[in-house]
N, C-alpha and C positions, 0 to 999 in steps of 0.2 A: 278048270283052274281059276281063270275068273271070280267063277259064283262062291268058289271056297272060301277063296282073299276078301269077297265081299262080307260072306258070314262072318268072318273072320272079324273085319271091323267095327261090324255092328255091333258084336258081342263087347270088345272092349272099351271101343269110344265112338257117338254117334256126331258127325260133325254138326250138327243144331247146336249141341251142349259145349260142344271145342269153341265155338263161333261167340256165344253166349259167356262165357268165364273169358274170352279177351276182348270186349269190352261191347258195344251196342254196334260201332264201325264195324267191328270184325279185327280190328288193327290190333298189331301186336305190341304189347306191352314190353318195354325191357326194364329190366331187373337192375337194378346197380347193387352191387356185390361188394362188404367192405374187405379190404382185404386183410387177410387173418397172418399174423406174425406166431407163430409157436411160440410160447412159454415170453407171451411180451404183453406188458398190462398198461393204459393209459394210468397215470396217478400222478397225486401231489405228494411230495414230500416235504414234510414242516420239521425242521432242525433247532431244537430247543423252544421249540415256540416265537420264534426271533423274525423266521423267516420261511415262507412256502413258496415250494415253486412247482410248476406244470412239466409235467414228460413223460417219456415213457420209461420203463423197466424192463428191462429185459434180461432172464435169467437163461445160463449153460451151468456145463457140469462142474466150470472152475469156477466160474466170476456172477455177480451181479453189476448189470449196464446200467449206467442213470443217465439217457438223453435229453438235454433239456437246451434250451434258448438263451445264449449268457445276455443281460441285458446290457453290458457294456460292450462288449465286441458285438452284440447282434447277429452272431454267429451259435450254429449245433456244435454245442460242448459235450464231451463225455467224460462220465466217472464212472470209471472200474471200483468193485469193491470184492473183497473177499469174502469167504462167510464165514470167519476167523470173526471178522469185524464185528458182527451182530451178536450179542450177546440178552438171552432169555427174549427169545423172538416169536412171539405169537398174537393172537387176535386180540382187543380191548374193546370193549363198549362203554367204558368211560365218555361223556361227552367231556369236549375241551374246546374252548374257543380259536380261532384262529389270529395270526398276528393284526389281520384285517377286521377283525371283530365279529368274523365271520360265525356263529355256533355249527358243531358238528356235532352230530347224536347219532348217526350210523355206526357201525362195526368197522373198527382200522386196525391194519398191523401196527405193532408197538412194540421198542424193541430200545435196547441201549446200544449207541455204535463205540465201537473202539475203533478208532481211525481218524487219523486228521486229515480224513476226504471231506468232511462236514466244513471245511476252510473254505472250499471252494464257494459253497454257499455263502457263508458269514463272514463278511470283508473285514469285518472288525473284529475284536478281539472277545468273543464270546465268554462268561460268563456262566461256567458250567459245574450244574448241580450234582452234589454227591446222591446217586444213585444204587440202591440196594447195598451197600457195601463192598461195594466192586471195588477194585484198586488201583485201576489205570486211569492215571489223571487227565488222559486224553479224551474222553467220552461225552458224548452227547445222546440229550433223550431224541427219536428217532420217530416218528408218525408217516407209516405210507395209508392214504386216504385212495381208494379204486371207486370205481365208479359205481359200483353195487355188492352187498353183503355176498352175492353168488361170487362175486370176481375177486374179492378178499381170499372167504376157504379155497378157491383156485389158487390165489397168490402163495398161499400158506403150506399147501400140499406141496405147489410145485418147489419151494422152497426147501419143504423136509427131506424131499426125497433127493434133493441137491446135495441137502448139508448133509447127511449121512453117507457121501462119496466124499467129503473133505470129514474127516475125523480131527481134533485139534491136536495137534503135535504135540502139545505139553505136558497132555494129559496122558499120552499113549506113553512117554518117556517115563515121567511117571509110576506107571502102573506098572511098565515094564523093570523099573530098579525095584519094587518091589517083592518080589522074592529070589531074589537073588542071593548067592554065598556072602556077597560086602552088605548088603542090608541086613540080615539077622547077624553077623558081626557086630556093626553096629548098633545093633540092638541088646549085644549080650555087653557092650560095653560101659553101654548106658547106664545098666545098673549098679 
């Protein structure tokens, strides 16, 4: 039994080489491990170009989480957002400076927000651009910057496959009066 257990180890790992890969001592090395949150990405988010701040993101099936640091209370603040909010949400390669004069030339999310969660950031009374033709006078331009172009298309995936479990109610309302008996009514009265 012995001699078997013995082949046995030699064949897999011979302890010279175990001894050897943990370091010259023999001592064992540990590992620090960072610890991984699902579907949660470190980033900055820049609100009209005004203003960037540091936190994390963290997406579920209902909400987008924005944790960040308020610099007036000095406390973990959080903003819920829907994905109602975001409107034409995808990657940019545009570079664009930061409020700090910082250049960015990496790949960011870009995205128009509909929501007066962007307040939370801007104490003031922001000063917001008409954007593609959109219509809700609530909107700001929206930059989430990740820490690497790989953690972007992560951001991006995990986002699509969020927003296709929240369908937008107005549109489905919408679609749905459209063929209906009062809609071709309507239509036959038109003319």
């Amino acid at each position: 039994m012995a001699k078997r257990l013995q082949k046995v180890c030699k064949k897999t790992a011979p302890v010279k080489k175990i001894k050897r890969s943990l370091g010259k001592a023999g001592a064992m090395k540990t590992l620090r491990l960072k610890k991984v949150v699902k579907n949660q990405w470190k980033v900055k988010m820049v609100i009209d170009n005004e203003k960037s701040i540091n936190g994390a993101l963290k997406l579920n099936k209902d909400n987008l989480i924005f944790t960040f640091k308020d610099e007036e209370s000095k406390k973990q603040s959080e903003i819920f957002f829907s994905y109602q909010d975001f409107i034409c949400f995808g990657i940019s390669s545009d570079p664009f400076t930061l409020p700090d004069e910082t250049p960015v030339t990496r790949p960011h999310l870009y995205s128009i927000l509909k929501s007066s969660n962007y307040s939370h950031f801007i104490k003031h009374q922001a000063t917001v651009k008409s954007n593609g033709g959109v219509d809700d006078c609530d909107q700001a331009e929206l930059r989430i910057i990740t820490e690497s172009k790989k953690e972007v298309q992560k951001l991006q995936k995990t986002f699509e496959k969020f927003n296709m479990l929240n369908p937008d109610e107005e549109e489905e309302e919408s679609e749905g009066e459209m063929f209906t008996k009062e809609y071709f009514d309507r239509l036959e009265s038109d003319k």
